[in-house]
DRENMI-867261 format. One record per residue (C-alpha): x, y, z; residue number from 1. Coordinates in steps of 0.2 Angstrom, whole numbers, plus 5000, padded with zeros to 4 digits. Example, Ala and Ser with C-alpha at 12.3 -4.5 7.8 and 13.67 -1.06 7.14 Angstrom:
REM residues 2
<node><xx>5062</xx><yy>4978</yy><zz>5039</zz><num>1</num></node>
<node><xx>5068</xx><yy>4995</yy><zz>5036</zz><num>2</num></node>
This chain:
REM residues 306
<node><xx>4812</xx><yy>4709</yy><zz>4195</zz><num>1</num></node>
<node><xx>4807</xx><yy>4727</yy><zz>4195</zz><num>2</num></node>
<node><xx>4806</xx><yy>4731</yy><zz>4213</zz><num>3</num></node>
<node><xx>4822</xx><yy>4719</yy><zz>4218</zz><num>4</num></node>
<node><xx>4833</xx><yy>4735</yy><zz>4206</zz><num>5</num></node>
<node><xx>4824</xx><yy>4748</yy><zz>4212</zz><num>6</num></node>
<node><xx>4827</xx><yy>4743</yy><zz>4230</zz><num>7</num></node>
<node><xx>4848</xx><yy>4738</yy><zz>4224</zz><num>8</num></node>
<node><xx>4847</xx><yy>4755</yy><zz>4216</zz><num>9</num></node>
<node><xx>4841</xx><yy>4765</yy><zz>4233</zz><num>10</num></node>
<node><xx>4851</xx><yy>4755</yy><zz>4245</zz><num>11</num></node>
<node><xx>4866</xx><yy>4755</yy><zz>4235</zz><num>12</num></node>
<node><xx>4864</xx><yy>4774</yy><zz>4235</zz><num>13</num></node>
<node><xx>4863</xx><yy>4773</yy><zz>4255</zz><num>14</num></node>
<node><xx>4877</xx><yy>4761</yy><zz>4255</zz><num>15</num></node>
<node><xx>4888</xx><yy>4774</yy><zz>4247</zz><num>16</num></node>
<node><xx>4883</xx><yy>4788</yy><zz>4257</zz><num>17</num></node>
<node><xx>4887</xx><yy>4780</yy><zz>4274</zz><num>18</num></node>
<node><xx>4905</xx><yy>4770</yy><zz>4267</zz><num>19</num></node>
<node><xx>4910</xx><yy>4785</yy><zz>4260</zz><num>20</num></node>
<node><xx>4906</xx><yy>4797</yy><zz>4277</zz><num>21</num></node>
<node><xx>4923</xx><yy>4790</yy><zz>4285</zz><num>22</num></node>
<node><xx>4932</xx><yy>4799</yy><zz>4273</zz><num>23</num></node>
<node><xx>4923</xx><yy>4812</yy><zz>4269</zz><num>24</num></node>
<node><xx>4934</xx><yy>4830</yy><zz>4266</zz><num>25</num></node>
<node><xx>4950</xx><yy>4819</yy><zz>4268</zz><num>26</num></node>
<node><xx>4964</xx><yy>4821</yy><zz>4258</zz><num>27</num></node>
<node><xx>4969</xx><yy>4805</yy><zz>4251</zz><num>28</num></node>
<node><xx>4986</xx><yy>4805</yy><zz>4258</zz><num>29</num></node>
<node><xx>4977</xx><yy>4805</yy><zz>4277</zz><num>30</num></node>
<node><xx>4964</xx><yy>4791</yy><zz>4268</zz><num>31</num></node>
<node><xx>4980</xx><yy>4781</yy><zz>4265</zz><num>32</num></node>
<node><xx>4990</xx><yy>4784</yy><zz>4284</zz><num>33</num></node>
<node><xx>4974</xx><yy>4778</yy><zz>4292</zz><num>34</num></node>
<node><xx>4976</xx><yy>4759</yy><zz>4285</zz><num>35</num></node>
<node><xx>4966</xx><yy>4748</yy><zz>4276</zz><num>36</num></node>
<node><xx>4948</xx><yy>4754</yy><zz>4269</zz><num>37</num></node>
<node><xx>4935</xx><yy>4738</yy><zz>4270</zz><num>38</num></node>
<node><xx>4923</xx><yy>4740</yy><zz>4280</zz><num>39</num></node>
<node><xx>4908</xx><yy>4755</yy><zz>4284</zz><num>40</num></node>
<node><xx>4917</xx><yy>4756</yy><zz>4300</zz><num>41</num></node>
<node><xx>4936</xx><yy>4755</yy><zz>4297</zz><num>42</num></node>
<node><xx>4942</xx><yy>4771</yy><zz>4301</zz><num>43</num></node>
<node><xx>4928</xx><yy>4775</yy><zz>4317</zz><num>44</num></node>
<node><xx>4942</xx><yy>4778</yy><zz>4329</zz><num>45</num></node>
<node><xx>4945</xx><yy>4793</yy><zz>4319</zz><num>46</num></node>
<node><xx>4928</xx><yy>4797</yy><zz>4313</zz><num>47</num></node>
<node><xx>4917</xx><yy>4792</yy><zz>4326</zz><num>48</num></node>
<node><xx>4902</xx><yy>4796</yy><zz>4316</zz><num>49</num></node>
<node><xx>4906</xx><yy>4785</yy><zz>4300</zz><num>50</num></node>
<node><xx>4889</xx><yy>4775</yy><zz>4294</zz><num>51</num></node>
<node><xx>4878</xx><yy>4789</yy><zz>4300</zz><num>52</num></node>
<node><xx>4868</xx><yy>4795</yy><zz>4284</zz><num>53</num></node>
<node><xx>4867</xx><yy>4815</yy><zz>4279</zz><num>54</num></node>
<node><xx>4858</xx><yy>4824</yy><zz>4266</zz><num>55</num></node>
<node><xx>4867</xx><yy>4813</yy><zz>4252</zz><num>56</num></node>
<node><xx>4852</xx><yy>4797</yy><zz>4256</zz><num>57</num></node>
<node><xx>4839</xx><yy>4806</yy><zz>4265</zz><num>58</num></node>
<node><xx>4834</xx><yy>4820</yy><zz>4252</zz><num>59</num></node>
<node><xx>4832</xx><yy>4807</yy><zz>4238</zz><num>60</num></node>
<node><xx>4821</xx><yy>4797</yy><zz>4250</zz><num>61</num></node>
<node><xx>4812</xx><yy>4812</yy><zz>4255</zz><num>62</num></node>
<node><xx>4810</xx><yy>4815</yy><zz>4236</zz><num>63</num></node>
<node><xx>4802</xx><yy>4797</yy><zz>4235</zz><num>64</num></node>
<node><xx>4790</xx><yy>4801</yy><zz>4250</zz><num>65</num></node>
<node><xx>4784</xx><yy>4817</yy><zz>4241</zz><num>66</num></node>
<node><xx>4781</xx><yy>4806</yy><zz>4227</zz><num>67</num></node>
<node><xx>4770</xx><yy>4793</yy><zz>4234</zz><num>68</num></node>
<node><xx>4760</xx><yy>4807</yy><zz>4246</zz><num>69</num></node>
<node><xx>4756</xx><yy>4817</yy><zz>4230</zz><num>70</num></node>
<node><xx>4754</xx><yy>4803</yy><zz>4217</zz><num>71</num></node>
<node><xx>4766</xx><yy>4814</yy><zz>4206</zz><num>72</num></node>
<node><xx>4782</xx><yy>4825</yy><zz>4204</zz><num>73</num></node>
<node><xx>4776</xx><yy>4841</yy><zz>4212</zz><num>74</num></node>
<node><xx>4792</xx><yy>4853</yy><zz>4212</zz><num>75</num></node>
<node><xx>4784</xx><yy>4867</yy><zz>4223</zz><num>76</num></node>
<node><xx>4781</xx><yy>4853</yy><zz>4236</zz><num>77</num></node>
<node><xx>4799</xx><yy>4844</yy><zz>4234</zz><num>78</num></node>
<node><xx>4808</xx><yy>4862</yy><zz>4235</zz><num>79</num></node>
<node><xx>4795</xx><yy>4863</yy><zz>4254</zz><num>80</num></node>
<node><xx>4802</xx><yy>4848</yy><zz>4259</zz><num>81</num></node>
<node><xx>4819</xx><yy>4853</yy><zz>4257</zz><num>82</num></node>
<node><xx>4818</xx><yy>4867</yy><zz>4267</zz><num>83</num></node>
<node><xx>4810</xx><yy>4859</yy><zz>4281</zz><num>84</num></node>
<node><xx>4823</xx><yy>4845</yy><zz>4281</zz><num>85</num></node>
<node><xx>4837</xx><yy>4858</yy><zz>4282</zz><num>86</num></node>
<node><xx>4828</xx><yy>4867</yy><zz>4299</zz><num>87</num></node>
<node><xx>4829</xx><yy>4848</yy><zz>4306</zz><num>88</num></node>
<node><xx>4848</xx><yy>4854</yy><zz>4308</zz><num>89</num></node>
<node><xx>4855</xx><yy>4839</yy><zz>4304</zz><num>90</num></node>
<node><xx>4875</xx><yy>4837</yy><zz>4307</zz><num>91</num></node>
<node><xx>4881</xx><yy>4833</yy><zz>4291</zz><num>92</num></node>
<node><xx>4875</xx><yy>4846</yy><zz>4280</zz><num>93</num></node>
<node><xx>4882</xx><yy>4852</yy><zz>4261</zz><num>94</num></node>
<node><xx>4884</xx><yy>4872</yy><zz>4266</zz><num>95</num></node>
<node><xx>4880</xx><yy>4879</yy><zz>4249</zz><num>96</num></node>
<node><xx>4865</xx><yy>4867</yy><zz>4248</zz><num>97</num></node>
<node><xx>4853</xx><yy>4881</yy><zz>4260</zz><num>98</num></node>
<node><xx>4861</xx><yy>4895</yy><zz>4249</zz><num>99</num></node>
<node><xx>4854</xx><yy>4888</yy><zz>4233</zz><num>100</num></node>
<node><xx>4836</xx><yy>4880</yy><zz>4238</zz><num>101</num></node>
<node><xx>4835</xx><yy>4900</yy><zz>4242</zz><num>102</num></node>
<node><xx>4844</xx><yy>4905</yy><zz>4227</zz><num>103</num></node>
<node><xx>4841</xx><yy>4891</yy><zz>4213</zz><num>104</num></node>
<node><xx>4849</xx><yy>4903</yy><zz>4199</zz><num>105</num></node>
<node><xx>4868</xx><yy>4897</yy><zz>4208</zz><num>106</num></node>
<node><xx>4877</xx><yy>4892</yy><zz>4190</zz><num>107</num></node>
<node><xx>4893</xx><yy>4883</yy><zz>4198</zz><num>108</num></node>
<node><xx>4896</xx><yy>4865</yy><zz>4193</zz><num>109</num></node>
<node><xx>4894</xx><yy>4860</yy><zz>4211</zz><num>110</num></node>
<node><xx>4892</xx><yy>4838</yy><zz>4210</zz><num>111</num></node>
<node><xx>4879</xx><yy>4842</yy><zz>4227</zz><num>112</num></node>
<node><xx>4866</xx><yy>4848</yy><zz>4215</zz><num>113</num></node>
<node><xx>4868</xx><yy>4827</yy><zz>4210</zz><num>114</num></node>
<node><xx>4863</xx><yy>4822</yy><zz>4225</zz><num>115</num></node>
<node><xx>4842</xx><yy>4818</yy><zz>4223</zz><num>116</num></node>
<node><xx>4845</xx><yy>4809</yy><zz>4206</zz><num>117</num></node>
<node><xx>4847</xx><yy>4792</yy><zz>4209</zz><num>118</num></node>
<node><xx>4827</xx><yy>4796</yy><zz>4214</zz><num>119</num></node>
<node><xx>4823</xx><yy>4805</yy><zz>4197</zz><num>120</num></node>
<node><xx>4828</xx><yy>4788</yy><zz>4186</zz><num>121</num></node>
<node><xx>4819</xx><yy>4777</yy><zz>4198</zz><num>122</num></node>
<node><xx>4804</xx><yy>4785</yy><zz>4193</zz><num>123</num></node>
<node><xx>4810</xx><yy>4790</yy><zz>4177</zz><num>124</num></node>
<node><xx>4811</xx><yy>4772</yy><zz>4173</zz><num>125</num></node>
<node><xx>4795</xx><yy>4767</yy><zz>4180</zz><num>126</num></node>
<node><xx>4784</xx><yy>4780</yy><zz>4169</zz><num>127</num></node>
<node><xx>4786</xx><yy>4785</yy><zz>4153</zz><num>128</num></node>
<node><xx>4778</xx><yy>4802</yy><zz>4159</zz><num>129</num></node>
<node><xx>4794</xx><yy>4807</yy><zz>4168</zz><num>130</num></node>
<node><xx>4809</xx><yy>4807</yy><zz>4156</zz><num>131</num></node>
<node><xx>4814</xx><yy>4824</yy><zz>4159</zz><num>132</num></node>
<node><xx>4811</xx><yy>4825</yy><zz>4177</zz><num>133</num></node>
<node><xx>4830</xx><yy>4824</yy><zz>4183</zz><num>134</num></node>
<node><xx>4834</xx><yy>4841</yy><zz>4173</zz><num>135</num></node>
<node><xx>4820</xx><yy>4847</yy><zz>4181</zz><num>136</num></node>
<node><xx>4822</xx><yy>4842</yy><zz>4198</zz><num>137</num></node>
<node><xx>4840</xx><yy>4848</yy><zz>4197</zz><num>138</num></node>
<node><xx>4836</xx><yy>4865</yy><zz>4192</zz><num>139</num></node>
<node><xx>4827</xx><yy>4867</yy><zz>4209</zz><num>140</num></node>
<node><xx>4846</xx><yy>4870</yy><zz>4215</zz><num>141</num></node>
<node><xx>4854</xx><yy>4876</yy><zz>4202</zz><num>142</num></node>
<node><xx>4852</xx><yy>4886</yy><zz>4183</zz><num>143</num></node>
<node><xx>4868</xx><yy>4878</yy><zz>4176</zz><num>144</num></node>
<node><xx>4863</xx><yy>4871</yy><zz>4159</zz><num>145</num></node>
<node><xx>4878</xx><yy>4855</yy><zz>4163</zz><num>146</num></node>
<node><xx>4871</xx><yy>4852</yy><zz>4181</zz><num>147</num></node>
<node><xx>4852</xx><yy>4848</yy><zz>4173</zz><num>148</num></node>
<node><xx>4861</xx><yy>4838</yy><zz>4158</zz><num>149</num></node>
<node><xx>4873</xx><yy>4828</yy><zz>4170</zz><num>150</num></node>
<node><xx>4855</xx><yy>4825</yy><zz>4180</zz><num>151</num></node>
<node><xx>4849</xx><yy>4816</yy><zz>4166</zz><num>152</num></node>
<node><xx>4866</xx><yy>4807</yy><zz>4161</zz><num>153</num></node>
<node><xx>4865</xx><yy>4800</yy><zz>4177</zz><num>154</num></node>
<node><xx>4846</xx><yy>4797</yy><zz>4176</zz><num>155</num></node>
<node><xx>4849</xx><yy>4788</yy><zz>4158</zz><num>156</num></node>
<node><xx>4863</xx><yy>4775</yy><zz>4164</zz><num>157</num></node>
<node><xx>4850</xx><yy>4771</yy><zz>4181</zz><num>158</num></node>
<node><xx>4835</xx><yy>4769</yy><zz>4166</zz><num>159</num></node>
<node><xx>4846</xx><yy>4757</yy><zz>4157</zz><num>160</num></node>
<node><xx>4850</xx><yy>4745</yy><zz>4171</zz><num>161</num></node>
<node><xx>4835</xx><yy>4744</yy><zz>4179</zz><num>162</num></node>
<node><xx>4826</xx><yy>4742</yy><zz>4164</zz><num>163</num></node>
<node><xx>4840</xx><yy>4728</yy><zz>4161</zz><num>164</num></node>
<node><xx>4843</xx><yy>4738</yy><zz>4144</zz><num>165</num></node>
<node><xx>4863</xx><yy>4736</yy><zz>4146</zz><num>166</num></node>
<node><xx>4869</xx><yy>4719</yy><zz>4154</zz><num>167</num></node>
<node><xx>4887</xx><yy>4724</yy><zz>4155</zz><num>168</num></node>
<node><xx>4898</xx><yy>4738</yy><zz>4158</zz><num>169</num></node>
<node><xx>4904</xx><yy>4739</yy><zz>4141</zz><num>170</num></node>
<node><xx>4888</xx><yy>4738</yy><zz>4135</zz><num>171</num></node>
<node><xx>4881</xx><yy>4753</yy><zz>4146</zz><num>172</num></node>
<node><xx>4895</xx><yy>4762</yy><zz>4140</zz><num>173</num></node>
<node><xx>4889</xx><yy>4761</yy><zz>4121</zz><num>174</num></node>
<node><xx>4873</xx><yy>4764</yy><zz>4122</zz><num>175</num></node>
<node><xx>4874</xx><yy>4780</yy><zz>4133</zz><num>176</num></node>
<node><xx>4888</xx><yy>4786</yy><zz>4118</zz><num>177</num></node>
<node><xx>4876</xx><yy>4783</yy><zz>4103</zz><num>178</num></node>
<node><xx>4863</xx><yy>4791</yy><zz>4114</zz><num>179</num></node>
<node><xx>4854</xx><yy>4804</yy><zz>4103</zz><num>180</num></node>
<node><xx>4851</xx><yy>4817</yy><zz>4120</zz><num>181</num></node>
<node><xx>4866</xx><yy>4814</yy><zz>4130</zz><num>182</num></node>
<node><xx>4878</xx><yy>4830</yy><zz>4128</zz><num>183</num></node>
<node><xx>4893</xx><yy>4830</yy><zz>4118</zz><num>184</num></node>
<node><xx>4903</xx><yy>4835</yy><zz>4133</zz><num>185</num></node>
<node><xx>4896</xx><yy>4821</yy><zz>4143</zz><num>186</num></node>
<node><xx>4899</xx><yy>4807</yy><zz>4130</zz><num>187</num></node>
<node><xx>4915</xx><yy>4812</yy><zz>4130</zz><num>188</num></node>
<node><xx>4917</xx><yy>4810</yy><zz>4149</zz><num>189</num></node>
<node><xx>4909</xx><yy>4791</yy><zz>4147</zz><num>190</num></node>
<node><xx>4924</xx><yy>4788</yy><zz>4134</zz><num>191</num></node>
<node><xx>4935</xx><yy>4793</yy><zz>4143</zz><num>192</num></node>
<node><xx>4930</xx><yy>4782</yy><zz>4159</zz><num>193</num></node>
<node><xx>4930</xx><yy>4768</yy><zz>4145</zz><num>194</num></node>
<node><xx>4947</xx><yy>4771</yy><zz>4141</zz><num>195</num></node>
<node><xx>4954</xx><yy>4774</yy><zz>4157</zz><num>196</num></node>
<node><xx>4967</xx><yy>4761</yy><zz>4165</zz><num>197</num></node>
<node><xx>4963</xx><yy>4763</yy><zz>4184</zz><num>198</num></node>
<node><xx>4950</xx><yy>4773</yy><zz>4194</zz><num>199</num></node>
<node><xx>4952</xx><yy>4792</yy><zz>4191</zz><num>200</num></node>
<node><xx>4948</xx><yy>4799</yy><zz>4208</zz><num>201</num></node>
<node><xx>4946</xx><yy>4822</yy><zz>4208</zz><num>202</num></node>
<node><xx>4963</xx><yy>4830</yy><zz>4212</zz><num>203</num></node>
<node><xx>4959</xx><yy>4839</yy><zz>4230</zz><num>204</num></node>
<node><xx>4957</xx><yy>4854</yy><zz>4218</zz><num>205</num></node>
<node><xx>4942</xx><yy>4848</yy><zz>4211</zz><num>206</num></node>
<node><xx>4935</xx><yy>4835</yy><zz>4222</zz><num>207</num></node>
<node><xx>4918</xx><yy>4844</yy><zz>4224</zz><num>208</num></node>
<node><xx>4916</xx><yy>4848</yy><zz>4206</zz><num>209</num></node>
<node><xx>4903</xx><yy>4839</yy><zz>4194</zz><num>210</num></node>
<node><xx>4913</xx><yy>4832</yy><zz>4180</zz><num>211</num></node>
<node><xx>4928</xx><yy>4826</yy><zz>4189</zz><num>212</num></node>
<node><xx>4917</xx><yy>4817</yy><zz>4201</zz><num>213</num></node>
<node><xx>4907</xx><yy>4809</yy><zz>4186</zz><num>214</num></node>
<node><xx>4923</xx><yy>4804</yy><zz>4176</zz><num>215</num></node>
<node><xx>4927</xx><yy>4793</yy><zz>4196</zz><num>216</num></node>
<node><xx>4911</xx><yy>4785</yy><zz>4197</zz><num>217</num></node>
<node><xx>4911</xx><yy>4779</yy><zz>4178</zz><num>218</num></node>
<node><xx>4928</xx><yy>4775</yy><zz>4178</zz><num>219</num></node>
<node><xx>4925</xx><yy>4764</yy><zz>4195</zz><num>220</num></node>
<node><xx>4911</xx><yy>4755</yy><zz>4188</zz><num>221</num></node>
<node><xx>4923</xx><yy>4750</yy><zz>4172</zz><num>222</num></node>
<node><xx>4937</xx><yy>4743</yy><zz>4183</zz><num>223</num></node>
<node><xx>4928</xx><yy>4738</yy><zz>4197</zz><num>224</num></node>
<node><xx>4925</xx><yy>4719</yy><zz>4198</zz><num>225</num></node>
<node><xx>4913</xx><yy>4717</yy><zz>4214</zz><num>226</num></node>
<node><xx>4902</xx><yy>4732</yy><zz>4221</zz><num>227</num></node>
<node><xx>4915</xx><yy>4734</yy><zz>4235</zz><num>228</num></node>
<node><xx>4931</xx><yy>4737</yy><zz>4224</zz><num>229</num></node>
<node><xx>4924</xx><yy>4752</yy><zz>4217</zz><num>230</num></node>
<node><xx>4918</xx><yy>4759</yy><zz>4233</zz><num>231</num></node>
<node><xx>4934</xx><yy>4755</yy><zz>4243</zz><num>232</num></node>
<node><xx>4944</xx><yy>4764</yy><zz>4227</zz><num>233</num></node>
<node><xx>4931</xx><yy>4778</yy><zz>4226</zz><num>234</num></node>
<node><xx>4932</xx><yy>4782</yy><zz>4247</zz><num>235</num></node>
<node><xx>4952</xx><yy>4783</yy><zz>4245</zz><num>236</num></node>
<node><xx>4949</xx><yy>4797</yy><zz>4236</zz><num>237</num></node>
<node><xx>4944</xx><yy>4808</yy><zz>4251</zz><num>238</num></node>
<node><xx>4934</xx><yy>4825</yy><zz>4247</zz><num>239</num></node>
<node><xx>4918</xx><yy>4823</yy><zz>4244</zz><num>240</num></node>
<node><xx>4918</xx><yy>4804</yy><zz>4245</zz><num>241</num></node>
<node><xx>4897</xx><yy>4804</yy><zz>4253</zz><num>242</num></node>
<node><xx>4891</xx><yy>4808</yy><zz>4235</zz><num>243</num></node>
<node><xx>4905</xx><yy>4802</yy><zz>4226</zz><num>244</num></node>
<node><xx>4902</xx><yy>4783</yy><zz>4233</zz><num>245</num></node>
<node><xx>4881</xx><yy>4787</yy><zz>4233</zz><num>246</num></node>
<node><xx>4884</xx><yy>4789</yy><zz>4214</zz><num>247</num></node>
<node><xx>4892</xx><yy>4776</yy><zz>4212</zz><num>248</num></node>
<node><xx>4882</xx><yy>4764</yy><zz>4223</zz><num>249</num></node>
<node><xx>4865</xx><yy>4767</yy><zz>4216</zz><num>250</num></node>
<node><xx>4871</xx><yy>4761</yy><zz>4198</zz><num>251</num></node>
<node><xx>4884</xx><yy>4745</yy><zz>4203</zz><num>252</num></node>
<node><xx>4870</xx><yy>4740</yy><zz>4215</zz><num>253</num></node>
<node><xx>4859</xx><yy>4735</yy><zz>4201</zz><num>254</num></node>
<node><xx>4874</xx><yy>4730</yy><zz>4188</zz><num>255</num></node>
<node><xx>4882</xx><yy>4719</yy><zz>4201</zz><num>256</num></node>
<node><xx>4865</xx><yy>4714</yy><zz>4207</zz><num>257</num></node>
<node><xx>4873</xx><yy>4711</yy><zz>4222</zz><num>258</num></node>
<node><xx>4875</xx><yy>4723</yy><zz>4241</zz><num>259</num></node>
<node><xx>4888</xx><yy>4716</yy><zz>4255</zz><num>260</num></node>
<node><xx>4875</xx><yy>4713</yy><zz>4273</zz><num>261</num></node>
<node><xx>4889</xx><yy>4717</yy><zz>4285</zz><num>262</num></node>
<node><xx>4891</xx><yy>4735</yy><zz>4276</zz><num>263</num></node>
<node><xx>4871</xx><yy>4736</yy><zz>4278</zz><num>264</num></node>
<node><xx>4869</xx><yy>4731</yy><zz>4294</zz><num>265</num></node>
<node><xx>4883</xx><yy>4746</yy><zz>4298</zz><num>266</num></node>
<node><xx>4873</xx><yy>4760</yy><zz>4294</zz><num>267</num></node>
<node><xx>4862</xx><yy>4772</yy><zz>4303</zz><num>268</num></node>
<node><xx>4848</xx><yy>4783</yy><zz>4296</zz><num>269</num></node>
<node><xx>4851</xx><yy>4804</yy><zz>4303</zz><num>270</num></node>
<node><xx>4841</xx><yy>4811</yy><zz>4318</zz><num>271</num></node>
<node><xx>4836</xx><yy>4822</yy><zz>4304</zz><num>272</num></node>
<node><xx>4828</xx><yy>4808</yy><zz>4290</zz><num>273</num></node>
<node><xx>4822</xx><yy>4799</yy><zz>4307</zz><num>274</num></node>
<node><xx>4812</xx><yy>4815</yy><zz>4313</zz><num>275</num></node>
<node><xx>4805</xx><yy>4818</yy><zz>4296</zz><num>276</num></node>
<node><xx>4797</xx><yy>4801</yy><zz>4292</zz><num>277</num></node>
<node><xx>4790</xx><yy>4800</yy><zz>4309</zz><num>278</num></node>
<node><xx>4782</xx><yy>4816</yy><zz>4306</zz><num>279</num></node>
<node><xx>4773</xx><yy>4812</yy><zz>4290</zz><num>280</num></node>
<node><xx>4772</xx><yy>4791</yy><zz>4293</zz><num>281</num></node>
<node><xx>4763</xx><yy>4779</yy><zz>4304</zz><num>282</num></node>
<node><xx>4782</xx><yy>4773</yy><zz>4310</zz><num>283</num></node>
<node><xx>4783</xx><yy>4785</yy><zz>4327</zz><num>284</num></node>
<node><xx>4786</xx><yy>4769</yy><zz>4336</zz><num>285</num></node>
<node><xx>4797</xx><yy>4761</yy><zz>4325</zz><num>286</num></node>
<node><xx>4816</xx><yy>4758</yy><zz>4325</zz><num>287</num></node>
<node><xx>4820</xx><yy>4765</yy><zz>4306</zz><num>288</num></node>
<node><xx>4834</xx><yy>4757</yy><zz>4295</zz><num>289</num></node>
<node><xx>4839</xx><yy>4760</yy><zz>4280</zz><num>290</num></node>
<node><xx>4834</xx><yy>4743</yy><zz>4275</zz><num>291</num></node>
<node><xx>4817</xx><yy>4744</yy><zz>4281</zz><num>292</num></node>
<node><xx>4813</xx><yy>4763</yy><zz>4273</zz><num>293</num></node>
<node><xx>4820</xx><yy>4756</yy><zz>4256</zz><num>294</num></node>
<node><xx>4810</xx><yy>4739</yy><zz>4256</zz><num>295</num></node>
<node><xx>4794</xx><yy>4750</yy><zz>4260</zz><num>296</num></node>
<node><xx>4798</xx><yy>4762</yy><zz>4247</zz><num>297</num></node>
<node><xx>4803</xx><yy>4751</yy><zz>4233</zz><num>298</num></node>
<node><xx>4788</xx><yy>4741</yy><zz>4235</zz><num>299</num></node>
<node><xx>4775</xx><yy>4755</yy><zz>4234</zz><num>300</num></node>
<node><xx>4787</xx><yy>4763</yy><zz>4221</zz><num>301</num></node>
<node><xx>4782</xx><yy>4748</yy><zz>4209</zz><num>302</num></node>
<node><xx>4763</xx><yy>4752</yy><zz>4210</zz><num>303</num></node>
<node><xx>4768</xx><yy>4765</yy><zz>4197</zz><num>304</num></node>
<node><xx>4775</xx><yy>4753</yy><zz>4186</zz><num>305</num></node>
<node><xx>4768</xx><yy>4756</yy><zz>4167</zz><num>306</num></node>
């Protein structure tokens, strides 16, 4: 069912941002002193704010918001709500994400330009009109050409489980190689996840860069064999291990059709996200979750269904 994927593929998203916020700009040898990684709250005598979401979950849901207000993809308006969300202060913020909504020419390989496009193949996905929205959506952070092409990689794999066009890993794998618009570069990033032999995390050298941290996520969803295994293995990783493990969770929710309730009932939506949606919604009074924003929005998502 449509709307059961698109709510696996947002709350999967969500998932990963608040496992991986206990281990966030870690090094993996501290990861591995603090003890065993299982549950959204393992580590909170260290990191007292695990499960608490950042911009990593509440910029693509404010995407999805902008969406249903306008009845389209209007960038002008998506680039405003941005800004405002950045002046709600929130305490976990990507630095350089201020600096390129002001200045969207930035042409570093930064994976945080990533982080709205588990969004862009939701809808991408749902309309036919809307193939090329990740590259464009992308470009309102960035001017790198492999930052809008790794938008849309990331787009095409979402596309193809939602639309149960891939069943398996394996087959996922083999249809985003023989794809006819991928980039050379990237196909060669999906063989090499499909021939790796373990989960190939970023060296601390790279860890916030875009095609280490894709060569993780795809190389997690091969060896994975549950939803958790690849989180647990992508959060060892430390660095920047919200997005890393949000990447990852948006597409192994849907393949694995399947999301752990104990992790979901540990998570806690921002004071920023909170402050937004009460500004534009009728939910002033209400207690948000996680679970409840993504139940409403993958709901009215599916009126757009072609």
């Amino acid at each position: 069912m449509m709307e059961e994927r698109i709510r696996l593929a947002l709350l999967g998203w969500c998932l990963g941002d608040g496992f991986g916020s206990q281990t966030e700009g870690m090094e993996p040898e501290r990861v591995e002193a603090l003890g065993e990684l299982a549950e959204v709250y393992s580590f909170e005598k260290e990191v007292p704010h695990c499960g608490i979401g950042s911009y990593v979950s509440d910029l693509p849901i404010l995407f999805a918001l902008s969406f249903l207000e306008l009845e389209r993809v209007d960038y002008d308006h998506l680039r405003s709500t941005y800004r405002r969300y950045i002046k709600e202060e929130p305490d976990f913020l990507e630095p350089l994400l201020e600096q390129a909504l002001s200045n969207p020419m930035e042409k570093g390989e930064r994976v945080f330009h990533l982080g709205r496009s588990v969004t862009s193949g939701i809808l991408s996905a749902l309309r036919s009109d809307s193939k090329m929205i990740a590259g464009k959506e992308a470009a309102l952070t960035s001017a790198n050409a492999i930052v809008r092409e790794a938008a849309d990689l990331y787009g095409q794999t979402l596309i193809s489980l939602i639309l149960r066009e891939a069943e398996t890993v394996d087959e996922l794998f083999l249809l985003l190689m023989r794809s006819r618009t991928l980039d050379d570069e990237l196909k060669s990033l999906i063989r090499g996840a499909r021939n790796s032999e373990e989960v190939i995390n970023p060296q601390a050298v790279n860890t916030l860069h875009l095609r280490p941290t894709l060569l993780a996520v795809f190389s997690a969803l091969k060896h994975a064999t549950t939803f958790e295994d690849g989180m647990i293995a992508l959060a060892k990783g430390g660095g920047s291990a919200r997005l890393r493990c949000a990447l990852y969770g948006g597409l192994a929710g849907v393949l694995f059709d399947h999301l752990p309730e104990s992790w979901i009932a540990e998570l806690h939506v921002s004071s920023a996200l909170d402050a937004m949606i009460k500004k534009q919604t009728l939910y002033r009074r209400e207690t948000l979750t996680f679970e409840k924003i993504v139940d409403s929005l993958s709901n009215k998502l599916c009126d757009y269904e072609e």
